[in-house]
C-alpha positions as CSV (number, residue, x, y, z in Angstrom):
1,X,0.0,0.0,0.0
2,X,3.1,2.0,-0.4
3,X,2.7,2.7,-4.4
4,X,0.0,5.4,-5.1
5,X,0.5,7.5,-7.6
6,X,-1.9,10.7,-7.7
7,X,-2.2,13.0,-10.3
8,X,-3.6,16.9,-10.3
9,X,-7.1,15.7,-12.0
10,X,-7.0,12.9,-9.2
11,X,-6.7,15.0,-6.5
12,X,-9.2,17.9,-8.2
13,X,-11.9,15.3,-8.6
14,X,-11.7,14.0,-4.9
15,X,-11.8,17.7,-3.6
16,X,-14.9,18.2,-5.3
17,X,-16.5,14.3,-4.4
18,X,-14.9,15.3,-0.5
19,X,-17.3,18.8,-0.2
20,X,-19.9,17.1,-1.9
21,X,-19.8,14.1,1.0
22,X,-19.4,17.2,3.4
23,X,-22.3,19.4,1.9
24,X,-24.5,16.0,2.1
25,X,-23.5,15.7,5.5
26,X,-24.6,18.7,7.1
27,X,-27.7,19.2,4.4
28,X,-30.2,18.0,6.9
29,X,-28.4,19.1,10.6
30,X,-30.8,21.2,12.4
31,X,-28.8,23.5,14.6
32,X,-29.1,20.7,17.9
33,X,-27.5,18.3,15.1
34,X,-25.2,21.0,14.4
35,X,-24.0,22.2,17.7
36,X,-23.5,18.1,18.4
37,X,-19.8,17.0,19.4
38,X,-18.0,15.6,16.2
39,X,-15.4,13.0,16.6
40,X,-12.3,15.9,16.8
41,X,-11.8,16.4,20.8
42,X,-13.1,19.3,21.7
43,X,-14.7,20.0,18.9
44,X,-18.8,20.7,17.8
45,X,-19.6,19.9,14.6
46,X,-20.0,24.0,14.1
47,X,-16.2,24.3,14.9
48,X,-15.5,21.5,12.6
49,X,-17.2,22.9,9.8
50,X,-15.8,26.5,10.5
51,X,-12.5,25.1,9.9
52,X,-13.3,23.5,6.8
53,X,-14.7,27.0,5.5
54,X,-12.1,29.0,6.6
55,X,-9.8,26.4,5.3
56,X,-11.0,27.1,1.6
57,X,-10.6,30.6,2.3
58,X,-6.8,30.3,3.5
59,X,-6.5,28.1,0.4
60,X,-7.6,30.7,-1.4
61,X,-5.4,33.2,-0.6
62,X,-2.4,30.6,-2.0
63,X,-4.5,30.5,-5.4
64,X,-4.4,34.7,-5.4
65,X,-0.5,34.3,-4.9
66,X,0.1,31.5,-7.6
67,X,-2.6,33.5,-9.6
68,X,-0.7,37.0,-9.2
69,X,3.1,36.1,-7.6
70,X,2.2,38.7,-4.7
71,X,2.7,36.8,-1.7
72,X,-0.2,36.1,0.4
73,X,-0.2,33.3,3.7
74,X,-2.8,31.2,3.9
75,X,-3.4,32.8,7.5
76,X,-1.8,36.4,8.6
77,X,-1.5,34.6,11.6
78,X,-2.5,31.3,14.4
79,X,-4.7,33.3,16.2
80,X,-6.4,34.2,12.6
81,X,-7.0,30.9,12.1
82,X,-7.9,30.4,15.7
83,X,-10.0,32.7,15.6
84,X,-11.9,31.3,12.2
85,X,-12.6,27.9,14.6
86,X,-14.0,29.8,17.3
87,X,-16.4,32.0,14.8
88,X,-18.4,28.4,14.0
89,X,-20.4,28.2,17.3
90,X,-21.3,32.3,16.7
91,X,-23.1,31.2,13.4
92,X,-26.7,29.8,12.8
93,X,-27.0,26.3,10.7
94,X,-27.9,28.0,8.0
95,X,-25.1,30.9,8.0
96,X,-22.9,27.9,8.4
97,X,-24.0,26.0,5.7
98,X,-23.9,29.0,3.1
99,X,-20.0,29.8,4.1
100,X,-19.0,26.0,3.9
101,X,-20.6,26.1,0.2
102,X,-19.5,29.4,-0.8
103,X,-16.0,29.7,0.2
104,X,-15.7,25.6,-1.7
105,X,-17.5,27.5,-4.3
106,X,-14.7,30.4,-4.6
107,X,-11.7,28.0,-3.9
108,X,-13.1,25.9,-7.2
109,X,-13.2,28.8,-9.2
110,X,-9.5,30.1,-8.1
111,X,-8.3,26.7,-9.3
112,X,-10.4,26.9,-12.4
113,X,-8.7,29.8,-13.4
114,X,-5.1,29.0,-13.0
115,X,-3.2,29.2,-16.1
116,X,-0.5,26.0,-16.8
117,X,2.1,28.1,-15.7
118,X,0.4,29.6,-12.6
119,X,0.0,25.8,-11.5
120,X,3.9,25.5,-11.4
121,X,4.1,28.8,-9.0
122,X,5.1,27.8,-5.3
123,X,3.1,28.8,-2.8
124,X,3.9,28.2,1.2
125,X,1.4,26.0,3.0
126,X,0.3,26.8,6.7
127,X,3.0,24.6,7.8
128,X,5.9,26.3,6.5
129,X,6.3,23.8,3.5
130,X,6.9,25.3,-0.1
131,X,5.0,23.7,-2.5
132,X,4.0,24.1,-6.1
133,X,0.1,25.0,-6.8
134,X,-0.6,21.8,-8.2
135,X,-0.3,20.6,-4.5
136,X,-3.3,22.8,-3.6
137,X,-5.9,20.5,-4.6
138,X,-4.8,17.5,-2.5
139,X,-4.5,19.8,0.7
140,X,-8.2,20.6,0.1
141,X,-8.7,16.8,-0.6
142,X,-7.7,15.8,2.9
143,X,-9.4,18.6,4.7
144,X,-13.0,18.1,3.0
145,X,-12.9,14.3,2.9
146,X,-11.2,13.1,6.1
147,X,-13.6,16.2,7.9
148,X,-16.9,14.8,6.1
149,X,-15.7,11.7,8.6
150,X,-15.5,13.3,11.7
151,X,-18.4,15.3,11.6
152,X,-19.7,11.7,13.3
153,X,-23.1,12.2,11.6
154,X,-22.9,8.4,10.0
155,X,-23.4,9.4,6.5
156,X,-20.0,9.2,5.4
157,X,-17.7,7.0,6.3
158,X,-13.8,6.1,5.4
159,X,-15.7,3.0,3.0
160,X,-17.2,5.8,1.3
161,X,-14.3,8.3,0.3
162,X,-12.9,7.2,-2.7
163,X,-10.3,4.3,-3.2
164,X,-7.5,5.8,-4.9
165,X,-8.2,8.8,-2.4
166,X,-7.9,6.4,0.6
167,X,-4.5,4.6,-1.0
168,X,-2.8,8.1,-1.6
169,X,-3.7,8.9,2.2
170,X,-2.2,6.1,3.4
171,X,0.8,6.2,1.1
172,X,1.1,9.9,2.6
173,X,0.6,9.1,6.6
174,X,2.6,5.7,6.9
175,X,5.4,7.8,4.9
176,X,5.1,10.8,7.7
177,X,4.9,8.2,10.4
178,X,7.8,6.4,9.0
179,X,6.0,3.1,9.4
180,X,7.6,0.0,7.6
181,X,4.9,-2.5,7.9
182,X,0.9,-1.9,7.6
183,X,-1.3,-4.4,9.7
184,X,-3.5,-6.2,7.3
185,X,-7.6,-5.1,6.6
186,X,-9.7,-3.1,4.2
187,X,-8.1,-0.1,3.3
188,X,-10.7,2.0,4.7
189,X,-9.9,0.4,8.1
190,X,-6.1,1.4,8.0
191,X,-6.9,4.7,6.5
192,X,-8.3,5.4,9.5
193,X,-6.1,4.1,11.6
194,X,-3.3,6.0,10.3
195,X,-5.1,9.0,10.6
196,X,-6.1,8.5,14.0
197,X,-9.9,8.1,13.9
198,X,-11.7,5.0,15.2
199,X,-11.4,2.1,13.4
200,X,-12.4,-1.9,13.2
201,X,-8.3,-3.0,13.3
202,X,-7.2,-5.5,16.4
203,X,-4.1,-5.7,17.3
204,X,-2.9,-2.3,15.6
205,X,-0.9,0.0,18.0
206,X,-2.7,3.4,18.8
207,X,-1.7,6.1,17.0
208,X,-2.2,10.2,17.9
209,X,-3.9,12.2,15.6
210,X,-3.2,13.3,12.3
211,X,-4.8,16.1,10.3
């Protein structure tokens, strides 16, 4: 499960199958539903999806800098993005729901416009890593799809995220864990593993959270 290839249309197509899973997901949450833990410690399923808003935002302002070559940070700052996180249990349902699909909205349109050479243009993520803009895509990937998981709601799963998604994920983690060997069930099941979420694996070490 070490071998997995991903390519910029791969990684466009599972961002947009990753917010429509997430859009799904929070379609019907009333604001109880909405102000329900998620599976993140700490974390209602308003903060969650605060984050994933503000995420495509921050993601945004990479686009604008591989777009233009002005610099612009994903987040002026951690207490910006801090402060995004916090802003989710401040906002109705509805005004969360309308942010989640307008900033994915925005972000999709950024990356629509990018010319072939603008895609080459390195950008810095969040965590200090310089990266070209072709990256940008599988960032957003991980946020919406891995997210539309721990919202906890039961409607999406790691069985229903996309197999060459899931096999690019765990390529990614078990290389960032440095882990040799991968205990054996679905891939689903290690995926989440990896990542830290609950899982169906015995005999598989705990591992902290990822992502």
């Amino acid at each position: 499960m070490t071998d997995a290839p991903r390519t910029l249309k791969d990684a466009r197509a599972w961002a947009s199958t990753g917010t429509e899973l997430l859009l799904d997901a929070v379609a019907g949450l009333d604001e109880d539903a909405f102000s329900a833990p998620s599976v993140l410690p700490d974390w209602t399923r308003k903060h969650l999806v605060a984050h994933v808003a503000a995420n495509a935002d921050a993601l945004g302002n990479l686009v604008c800098w591989a777009a233009t070559g002005e610099e612009r940070p994903m987040y002026a700052s951690a207490e910006e993005r801090a402060a995004g996180i916090a802003k989710g249990p401040t906002l109705s349902a509805d005004e969360l729901r309308s942010w989640l699909t307008d900033s994915a909205q925005k972000l999709a349109a950024g990356l629509d416009g990018l010319t072939e050479e603008q895609w080459g243009h390195q950008v810095v993520t969040a965590q200090g890593r310089t990266v070209p803009a072709t990256e940008l895509p599988w960032v957003r990937a991980r946020e919406v799809c891995v997210h539309a998981v721990d919202l906890g709601t039961g409607v999406v799963t790691f069985a229903d995220l996309p197999k060459g998604f899931l096999a690019a994920l765990v390529a990614e983690i078990q290389a960032k864990r440095g882990l040799a060997e991968l205990p054996d069930g679905p891939l689903p099941e290690v995926a989440a593993w990896l990542a830290g979420r609950p899982h169906s694996l015995t005999h598989a070490p705990e591992l902290g959270p990822w992502l």
